[in-house]
C-alpha positions as a LaTeX table, in Angstrom:
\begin{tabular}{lrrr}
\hline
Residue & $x$ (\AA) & $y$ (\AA) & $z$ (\AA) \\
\hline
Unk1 & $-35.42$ & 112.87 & $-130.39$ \\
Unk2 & $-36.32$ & 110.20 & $-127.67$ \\
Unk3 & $-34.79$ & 111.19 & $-124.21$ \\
Unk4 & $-32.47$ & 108.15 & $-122.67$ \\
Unk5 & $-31.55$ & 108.87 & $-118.56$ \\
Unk6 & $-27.89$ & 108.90 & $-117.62$ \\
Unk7 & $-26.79$ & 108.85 & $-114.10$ \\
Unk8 & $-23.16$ & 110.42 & $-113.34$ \\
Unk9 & $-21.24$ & 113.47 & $-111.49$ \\
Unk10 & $-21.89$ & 117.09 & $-111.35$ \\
Unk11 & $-19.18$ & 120.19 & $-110.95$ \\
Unk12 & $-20.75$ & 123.00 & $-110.14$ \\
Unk13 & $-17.44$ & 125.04 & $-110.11$ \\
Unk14 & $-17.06$ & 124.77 & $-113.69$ \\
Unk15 & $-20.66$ & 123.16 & $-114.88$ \\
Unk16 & $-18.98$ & 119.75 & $-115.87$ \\
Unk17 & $-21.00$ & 116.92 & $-116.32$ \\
Unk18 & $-19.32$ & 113.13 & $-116.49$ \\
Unk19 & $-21.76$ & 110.30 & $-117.37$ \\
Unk20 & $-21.50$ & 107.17 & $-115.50$ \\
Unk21 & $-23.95$ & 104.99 & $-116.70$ \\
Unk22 & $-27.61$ & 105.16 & $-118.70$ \\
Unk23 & $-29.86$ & 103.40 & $-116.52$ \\
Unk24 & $-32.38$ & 102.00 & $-119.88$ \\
Unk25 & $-34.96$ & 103.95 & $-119.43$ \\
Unk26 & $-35.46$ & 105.77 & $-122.65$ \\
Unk27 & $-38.91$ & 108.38 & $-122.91$ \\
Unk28 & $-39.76$ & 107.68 & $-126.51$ \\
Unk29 & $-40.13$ & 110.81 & $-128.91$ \\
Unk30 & $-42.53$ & 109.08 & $-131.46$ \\
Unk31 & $-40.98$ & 110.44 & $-134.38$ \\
Unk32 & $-41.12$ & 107.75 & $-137.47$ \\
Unk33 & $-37.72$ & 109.32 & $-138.38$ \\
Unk34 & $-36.21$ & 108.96 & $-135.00$ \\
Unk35 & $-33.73$ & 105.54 & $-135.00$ \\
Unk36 & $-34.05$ & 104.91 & $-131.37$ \\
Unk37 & $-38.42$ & 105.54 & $-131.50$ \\
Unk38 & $-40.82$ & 102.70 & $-131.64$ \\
Unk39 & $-41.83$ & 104.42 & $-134.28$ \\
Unk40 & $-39.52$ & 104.48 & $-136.75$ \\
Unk41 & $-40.79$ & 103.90 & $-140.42$ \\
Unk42 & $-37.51$ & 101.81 & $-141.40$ \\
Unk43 & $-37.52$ & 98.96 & $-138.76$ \\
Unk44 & $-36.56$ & 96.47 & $-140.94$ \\
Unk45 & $-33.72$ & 98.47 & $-142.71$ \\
Unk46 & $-30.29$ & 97.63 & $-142.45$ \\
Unk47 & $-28.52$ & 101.45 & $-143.25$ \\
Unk48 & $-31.09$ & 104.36 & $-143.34$ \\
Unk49 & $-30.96$ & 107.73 & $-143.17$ \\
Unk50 & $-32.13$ & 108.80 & $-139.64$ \\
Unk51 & $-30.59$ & 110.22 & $-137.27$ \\
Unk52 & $-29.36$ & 108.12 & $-134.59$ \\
Unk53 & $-28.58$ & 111.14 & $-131.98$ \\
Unk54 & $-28.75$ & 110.11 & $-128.35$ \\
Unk55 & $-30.28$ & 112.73 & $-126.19$ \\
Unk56 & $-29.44$ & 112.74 & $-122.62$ \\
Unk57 & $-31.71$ & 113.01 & $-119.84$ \\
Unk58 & $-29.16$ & 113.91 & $-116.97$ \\
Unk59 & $-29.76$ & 112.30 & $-113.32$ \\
Unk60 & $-26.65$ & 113.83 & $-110.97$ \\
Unk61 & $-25.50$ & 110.71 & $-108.68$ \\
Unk62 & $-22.85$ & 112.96 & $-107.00$ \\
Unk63 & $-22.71$ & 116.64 & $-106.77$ \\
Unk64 & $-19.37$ & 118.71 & $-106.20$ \\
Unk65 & $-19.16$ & 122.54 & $-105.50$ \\
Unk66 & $-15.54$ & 122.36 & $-107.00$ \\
Unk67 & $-14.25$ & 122.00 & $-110.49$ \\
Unk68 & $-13.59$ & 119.14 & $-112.36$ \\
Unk69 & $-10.11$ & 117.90 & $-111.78$ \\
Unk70 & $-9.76$ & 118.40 & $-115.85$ \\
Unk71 & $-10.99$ & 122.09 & $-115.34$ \\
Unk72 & $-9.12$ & 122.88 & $-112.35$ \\
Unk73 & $-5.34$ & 122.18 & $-114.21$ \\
Unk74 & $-3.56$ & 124.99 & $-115.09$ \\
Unk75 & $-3.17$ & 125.88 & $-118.49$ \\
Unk76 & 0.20 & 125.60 & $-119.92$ \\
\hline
\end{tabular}
């Protein structure tokens, strides 16, 4: 699947990623059954079958040596 870049915030303390923004740059797979290639075989088609699955290509913006504020609650 093509590779799209995301910029956002890194934990360390717990290994908790938080996307800010994708930036539009995309690395393009080249699969025809790919939805997000510039090779996909159904261009034109309105609903087909392939996958549309987003895989991120992680840029840390901010890195913290602490948990996540979600992670670092304490369990009720």
């Amino acid at each position: 699947m093509c590779l799209h870049e995301i910029v956002g915030d890194y934990w360390t303390g717990c290994g908790h990623f938080h996307g800010r923004y994708f930036t539009g740059v995309t690395s393009d797979c080249g699969s025809s059954r790919c939805k997000t290639s510039a090779s996909h075989m159904h261009k034109t088609a309105r609903n087909c079958g392939c996958p549309s699955v987003v895989t991120e290509d992680r840029r840390v913006q901010n890195l913290y040596r602490t948990p996540h504020p979600d992670c670092a609650r304490p369990s009720r």
